[in-house]
C-alpha positions as CSV (number, residue, x, y, z in Angstrom):
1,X,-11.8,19.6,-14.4
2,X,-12.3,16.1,-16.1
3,X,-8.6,15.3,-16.1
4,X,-7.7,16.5,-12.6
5,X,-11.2,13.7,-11.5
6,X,-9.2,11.6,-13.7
7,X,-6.1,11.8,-12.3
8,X,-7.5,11.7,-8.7
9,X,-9.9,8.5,-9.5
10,X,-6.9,7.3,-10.2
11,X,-4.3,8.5,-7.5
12,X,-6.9,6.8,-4.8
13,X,-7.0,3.4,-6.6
14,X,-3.4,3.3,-6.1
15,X,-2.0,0.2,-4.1
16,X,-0.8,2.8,-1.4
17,X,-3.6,5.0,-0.6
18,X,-6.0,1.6,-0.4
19,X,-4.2,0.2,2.0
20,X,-4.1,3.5,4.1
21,X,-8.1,3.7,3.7
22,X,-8.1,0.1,5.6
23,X,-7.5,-0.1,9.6
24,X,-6.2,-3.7,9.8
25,X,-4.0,-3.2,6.9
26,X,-2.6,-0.5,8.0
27,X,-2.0,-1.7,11.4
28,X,-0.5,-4.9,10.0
29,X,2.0,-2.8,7.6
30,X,2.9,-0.8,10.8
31,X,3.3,-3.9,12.6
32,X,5.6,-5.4,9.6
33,X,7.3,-2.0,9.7
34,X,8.3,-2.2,13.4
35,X,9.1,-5.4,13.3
36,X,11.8,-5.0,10.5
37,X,13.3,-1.6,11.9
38,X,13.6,-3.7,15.7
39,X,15.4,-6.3,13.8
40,X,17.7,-4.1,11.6
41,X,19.0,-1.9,14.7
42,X,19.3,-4.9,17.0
43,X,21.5,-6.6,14.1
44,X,23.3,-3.4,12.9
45,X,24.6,-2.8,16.7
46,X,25.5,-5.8,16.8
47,X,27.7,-5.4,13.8
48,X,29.3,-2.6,15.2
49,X,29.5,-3.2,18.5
50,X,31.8,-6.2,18.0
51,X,33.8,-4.8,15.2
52,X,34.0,-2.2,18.0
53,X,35.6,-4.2,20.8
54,X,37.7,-6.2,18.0
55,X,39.4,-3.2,17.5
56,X,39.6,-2.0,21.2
57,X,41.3,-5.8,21.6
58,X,43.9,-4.9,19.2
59,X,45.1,-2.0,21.4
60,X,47.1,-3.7,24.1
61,X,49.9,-1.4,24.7
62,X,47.3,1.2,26.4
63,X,47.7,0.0,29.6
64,X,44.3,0.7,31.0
65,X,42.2,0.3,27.9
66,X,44.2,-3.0,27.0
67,X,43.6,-5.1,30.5
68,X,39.6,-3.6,30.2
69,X,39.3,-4.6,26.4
70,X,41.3,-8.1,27.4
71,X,38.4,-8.6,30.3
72,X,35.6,-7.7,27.7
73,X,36.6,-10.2,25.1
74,X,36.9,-12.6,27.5
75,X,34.1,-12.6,29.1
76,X,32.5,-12.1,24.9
77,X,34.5,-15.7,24.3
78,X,32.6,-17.7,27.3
């Protein structure tokens, strides 16, 4: 029974757990969190949204997907 207080004692000291036991750190690690995964989709979509059309560009001989990826990069380029 001593070691499992131990070990408890010592599992709610952690770094973790305090800052779950406290409302405006929590909120602000939350807030941190958010902030980070916003920035990392908006960024990431990016990425692949223009590697995405760079590649559609480089299809020209499709008639109809060539002229609409042509427009898109132009309108990308302005």
């Amino acid at each position: 029974m001593k070691k499992i207080e131990r070990e408890l004692g010592r599992f709610n000291s952690h770094r973790l757990i305090a800052a779950y036991n406290s409302i405006p750190r929590l909120l602000f690690y939350q807030f941190l969190k958010g902030i980070s995964f916003g920035l990392g989709s908006v960024l990431g979509a990016t990425i692949v949204v223009s590697i995405l059309v760079y590649l559609l560009s480089q299809i020209e001989f499709i008639p109809i997907v060539g002229e609409w990826v042509k427009h898109i990069a132009q309108e990308i380029k302005k």
